[in-house]
VODREN-132106 format. One line per 3 residues: number of its first residue (from 1); their letters; for each residue x, y, z negated of C-alpha. Coordinates in steps of 0.1 Angstrom, whole numbers, plus 5000, padded with zeros to 4 digits. Last residue first. Layout:
REM residues N
NUM) a) X,Y,Z ~ ... .
This chain:
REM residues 329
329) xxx) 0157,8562,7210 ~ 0192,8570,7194 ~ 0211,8562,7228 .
326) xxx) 0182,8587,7249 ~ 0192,8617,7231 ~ 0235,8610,7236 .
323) xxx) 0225,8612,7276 ~ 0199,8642,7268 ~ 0232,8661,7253 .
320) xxx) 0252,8652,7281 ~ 0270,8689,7276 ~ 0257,8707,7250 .
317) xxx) 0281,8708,7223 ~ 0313,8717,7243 ~ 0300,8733,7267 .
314) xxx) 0312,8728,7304 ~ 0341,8751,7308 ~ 0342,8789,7309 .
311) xxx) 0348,8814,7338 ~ 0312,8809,7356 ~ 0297,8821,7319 .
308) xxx) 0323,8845,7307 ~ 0315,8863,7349 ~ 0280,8860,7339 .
305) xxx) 0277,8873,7303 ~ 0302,8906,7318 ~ 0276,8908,7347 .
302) xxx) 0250,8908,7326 ~ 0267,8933,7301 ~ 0273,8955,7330 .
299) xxx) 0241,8959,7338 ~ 0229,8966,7309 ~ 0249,8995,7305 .
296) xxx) 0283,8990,7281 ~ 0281,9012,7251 ~ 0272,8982,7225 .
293) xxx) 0294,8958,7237 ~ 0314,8956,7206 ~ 0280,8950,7186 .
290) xxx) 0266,8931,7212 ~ 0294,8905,7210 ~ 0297,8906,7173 .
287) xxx) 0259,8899,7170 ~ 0264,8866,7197 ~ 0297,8854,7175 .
284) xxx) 0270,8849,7145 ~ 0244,8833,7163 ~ 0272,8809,7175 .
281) xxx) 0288,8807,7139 ~ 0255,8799,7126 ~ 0249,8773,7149 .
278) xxx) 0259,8748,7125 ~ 0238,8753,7097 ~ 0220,8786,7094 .
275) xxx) 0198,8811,7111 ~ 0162,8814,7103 ~ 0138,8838,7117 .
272) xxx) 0152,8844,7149 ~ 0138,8872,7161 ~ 0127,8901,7135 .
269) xxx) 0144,8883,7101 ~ 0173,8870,7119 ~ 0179,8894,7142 .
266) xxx) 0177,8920,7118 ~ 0203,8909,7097 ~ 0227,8905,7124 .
263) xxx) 0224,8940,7133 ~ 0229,8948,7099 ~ 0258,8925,7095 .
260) xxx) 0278,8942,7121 ~ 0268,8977,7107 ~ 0284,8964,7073 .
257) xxx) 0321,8960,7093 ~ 0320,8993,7103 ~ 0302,9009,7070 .
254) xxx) 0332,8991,7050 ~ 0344,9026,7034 ~ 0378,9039,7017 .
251) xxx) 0390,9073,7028 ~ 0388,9086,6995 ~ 0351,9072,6992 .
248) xxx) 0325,9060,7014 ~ 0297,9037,7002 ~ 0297,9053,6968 .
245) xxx) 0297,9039,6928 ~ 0280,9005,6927 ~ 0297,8999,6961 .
242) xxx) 0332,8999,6946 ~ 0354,9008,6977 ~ 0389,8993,6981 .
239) xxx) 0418,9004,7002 ~ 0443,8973,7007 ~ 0477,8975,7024 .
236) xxx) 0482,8940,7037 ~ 0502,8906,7027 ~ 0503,8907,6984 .
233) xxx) 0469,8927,6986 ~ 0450,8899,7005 ~ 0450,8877,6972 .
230) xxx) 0422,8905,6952 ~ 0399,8897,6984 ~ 0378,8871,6967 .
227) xxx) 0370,8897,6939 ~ 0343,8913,6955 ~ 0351,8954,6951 .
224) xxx) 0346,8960,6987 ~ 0371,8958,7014 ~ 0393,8980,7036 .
221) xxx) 0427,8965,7051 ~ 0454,8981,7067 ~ 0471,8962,7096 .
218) xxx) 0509,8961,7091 ~ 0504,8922,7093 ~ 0482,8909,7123 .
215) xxx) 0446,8901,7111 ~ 0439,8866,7123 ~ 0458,8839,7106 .
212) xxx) 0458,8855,7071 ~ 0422,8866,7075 ~ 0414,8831,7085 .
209) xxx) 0433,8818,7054 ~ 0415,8838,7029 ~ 0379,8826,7047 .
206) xxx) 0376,8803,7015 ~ 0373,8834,6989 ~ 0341,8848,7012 .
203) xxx) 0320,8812,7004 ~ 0314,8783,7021 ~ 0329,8794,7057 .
200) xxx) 0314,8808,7088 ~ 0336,8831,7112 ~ 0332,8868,7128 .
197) xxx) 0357,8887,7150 ~ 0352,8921,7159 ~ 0370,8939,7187 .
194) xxx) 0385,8975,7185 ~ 0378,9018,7175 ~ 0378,9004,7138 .
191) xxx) 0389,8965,7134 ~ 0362,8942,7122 ~ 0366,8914,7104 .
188) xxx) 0335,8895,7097 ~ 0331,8867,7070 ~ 0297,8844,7072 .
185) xxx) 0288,8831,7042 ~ 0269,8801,7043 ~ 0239,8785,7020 .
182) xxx) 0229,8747,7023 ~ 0236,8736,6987 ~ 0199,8742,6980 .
179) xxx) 0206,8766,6952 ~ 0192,8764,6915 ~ 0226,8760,6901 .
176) xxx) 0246,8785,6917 ~ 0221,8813,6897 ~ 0207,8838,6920 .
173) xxx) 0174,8815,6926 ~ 0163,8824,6889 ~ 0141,8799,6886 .
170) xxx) 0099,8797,6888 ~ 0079,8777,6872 ~ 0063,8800,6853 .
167) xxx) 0055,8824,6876 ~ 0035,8796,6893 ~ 0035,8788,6929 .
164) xxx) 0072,8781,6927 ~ 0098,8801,6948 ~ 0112,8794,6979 .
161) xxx) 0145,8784,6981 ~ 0167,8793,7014 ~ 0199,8778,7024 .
158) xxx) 0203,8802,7052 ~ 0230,8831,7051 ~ 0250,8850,7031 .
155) xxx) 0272,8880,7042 ~ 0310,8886,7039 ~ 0331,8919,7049 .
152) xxx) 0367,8929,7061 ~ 0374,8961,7076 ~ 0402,8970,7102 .
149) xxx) 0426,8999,7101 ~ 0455,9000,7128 ~ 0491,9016,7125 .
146) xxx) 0509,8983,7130 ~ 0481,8954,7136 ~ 0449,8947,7138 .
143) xxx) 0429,8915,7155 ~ 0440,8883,7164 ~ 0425,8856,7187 .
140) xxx) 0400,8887,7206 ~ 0359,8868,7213 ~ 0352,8872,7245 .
137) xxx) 0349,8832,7248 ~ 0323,8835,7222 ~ 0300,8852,7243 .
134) xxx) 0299,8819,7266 ~ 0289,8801,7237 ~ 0265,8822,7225 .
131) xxx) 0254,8821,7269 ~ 0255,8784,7260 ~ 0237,8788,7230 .
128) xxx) 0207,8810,7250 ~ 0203,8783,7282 ~ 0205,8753,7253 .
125) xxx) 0171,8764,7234 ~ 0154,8783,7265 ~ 0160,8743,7280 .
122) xxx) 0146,8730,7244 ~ 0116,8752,7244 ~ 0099,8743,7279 .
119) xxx) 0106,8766,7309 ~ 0082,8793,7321 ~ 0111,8816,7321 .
116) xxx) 0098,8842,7297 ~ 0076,8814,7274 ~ 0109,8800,7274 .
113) xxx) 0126,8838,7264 ~ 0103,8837,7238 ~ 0106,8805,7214 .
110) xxx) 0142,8813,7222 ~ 0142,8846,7205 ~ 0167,8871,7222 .
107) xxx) 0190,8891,7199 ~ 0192,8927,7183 ~ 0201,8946,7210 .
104) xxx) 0178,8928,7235 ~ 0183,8936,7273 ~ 0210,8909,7269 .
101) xxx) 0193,8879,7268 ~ 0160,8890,7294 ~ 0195,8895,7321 .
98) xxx) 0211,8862,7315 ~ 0181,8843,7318 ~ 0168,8863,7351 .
95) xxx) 0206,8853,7366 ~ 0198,8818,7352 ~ 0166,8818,7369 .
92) xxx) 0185,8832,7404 ~ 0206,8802,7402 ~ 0173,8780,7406 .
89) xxx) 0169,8754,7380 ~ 0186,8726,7377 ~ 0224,8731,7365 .
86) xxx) 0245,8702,7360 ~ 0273,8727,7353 ~ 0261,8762,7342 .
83) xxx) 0291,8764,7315 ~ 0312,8764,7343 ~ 0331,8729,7359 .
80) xxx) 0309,8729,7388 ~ 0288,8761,7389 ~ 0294,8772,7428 .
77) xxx) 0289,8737,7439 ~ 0315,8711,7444 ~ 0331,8678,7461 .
74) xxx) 0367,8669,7455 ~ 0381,8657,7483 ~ 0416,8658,7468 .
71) xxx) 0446,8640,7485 ~ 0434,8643,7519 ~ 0428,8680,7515 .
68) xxx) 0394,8689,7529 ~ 0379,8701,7495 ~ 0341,8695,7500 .
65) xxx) 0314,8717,7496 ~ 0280,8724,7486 ~ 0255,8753,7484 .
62) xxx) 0216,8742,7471 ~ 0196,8721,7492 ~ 0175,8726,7525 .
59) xxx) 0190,8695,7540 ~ 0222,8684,7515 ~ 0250,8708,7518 .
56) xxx) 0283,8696,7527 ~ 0303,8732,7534 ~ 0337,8725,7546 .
53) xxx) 0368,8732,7522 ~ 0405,8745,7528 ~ 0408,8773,7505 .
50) xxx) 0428,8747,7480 ~ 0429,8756,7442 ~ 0437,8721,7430 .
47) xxx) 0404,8707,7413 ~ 0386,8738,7413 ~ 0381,8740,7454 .
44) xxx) 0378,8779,7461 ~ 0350,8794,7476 ~ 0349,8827,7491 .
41) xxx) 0332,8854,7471 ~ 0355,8883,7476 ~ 0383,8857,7472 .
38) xxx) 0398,8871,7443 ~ 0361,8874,7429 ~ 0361,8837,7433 .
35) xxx) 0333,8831,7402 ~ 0315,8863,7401 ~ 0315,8870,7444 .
32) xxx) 0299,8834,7443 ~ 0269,8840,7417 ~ 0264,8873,7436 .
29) xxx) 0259,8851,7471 ~ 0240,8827,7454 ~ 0216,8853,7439 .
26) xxx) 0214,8868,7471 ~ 0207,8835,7491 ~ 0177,8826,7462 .
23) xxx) 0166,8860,7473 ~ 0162,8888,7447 ~ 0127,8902,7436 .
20) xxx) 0134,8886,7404 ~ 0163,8901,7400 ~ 0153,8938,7406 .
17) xxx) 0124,8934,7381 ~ 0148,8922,7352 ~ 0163,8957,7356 .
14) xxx) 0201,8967,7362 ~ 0213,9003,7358 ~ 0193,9011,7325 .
11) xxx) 0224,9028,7302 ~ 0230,9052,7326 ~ 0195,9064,7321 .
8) xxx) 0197,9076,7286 ~ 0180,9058,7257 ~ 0207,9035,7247 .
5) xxx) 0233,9065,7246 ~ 0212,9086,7223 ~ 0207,9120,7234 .
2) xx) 0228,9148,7219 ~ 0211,9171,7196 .
């Protein structure tokens, strides 16, 4: 029997060890060959792509520069304008960061990784969104098309009700009624042999339109029996499965897409413990990322985290985040 990819050595060629005994100069040096790797590493001013810059370190600081174009001048660092903007610790933490994230399949608990880092909860907290974030950046805009298969799937999460003390008490938490309101259904479409795209909506008959918008017509289709998908039939070529009879049948199957869901499943309940309101979709967009990027080695996921990282913008939702904190005190 063959050996499992995730326990053969080529999937180990990076350890947490070996970036922790790096220099702060090494990390830089990596951090700078990840974002000007057309340059082999030499910097490039981001305000209007000019070569011509002159390093204005502070003393013993981290690596500066200045555009010397007389109608720039911009002043950077090797994270200006990435996700890792207005970074404070050490580059070779966020390397460590980056590399404790993705040596876990199944997700990294925050609660963890800043007992990891030695940092408080709240940095762990925005470090591990903004690598979600950077993950999400991956993530394909269309998915399918002529020829293709791809499989379409909804799962529920958050909003949970705990039961009365008493058996008495208690109510049937199935029926809408006795919900908390706060329940999502995330929807995953998931093209066989391709990408996987995930989004959070109120139910599985609202995410019609994403389908629509995302799956490219000619692609064919595979859903259960839920009867929010009966619309999709007039656009694609449907094959249904009735779970109550098989998982697989004539063809028909929405293992791919269910896989997806297990992984996320078992983040929540072994790591996270609760995922729900709006960082669903983030937690969501991280399982599809490790679920596509399942085969890489470890060290190519850290360097594929990285480069996504140093590539995107400043996040969107955590960016001056302790500015907005200190106007509601």
């Amino acid at each position: 029997m063959a050996q499992h990819f995730l326990k053969s050595a080529a999937s180990r060629s990076l350890s947490l060890a070996s970036v922790l005994q790096m220099s702060e100069t090494e990390a830089e040096t990596l951090f700078k060959q990840v974002r000007w790797p057309e340059t082999n590493g030499e910097p490039v001013c981001p305000s209007c792509g000019s070569l011509k810059i002159y390093d204005c370190r502070r003393g013993n600081g981290a690596p500066r520069w200045r555009c010397a174009q007389k109608e720039c001048k911009a002043e950077f660092s090797i994270t200006s304008g990435t996700l890792f903007a207005f970074h404070k610790m050490p580059l070779r933490m966020y390397l460590a960061a980056v590399a404790v994230f993705c040596n876990e399949v199944k997700g990294k608990s925050m609660l963890a990784l800043s007992r990891d880092l030695g940092t408080q909860y709240k940095t762990a907290f925005v470090l591990a969104h903004k690598m979600r974030e950077a993950m999400a950046h991956d993530m394909g805009a269309t998915i399918g098309g002529e020829g293709k298969t791809a499989e379409i799937d909804g799962g529920y999460f958050g909003g949970y009700v705990k039961p009365e003390n008493r058996r008495e008490d208690r109510k049937d938490r199935r029926l809408y009624e006795n919900r908390s309101g706060k329940r999502q259904c995330v929807v995953v479409i998931r093209e066989r042999g391709g990408r996987t795209l995930p989004g959070v909506f109120a139910n599985e008959a609202a995410a019609l339109n994403f389908i629509r918008s995302r799956v490219v017509t000619g692609t064919t289709l595979h859903a259960d029996e839920a009867g929010a998908w009966n619309d999709l039939h007039a656009r694609y070529v449907m094959e249904r499965i009735n779970h109550q009879e098989a998982y697989s049948a004539n063809g028909a199957c929405t293992n791919v897409a269910e896989s997806f869901f297990s992984r996320m499943r078992r983040g929540e309940i072994g790591h996270h413990h609760h995922v729900a309101g709006p960082y669903l979709i983030r937690f969501a967009q991280e399982a599809a990322w490790r679920e596509d990027h399942r085969r890489l080695a470890n060290g190519e996921q850290i360097k594929a985290v990285t480069q996504l990282a140093m590539k995107a913008p400043p996040s969107t939702e955590f960016r001056g985040y302790w500015q907005r904190a200190e106007k509601r005190q």
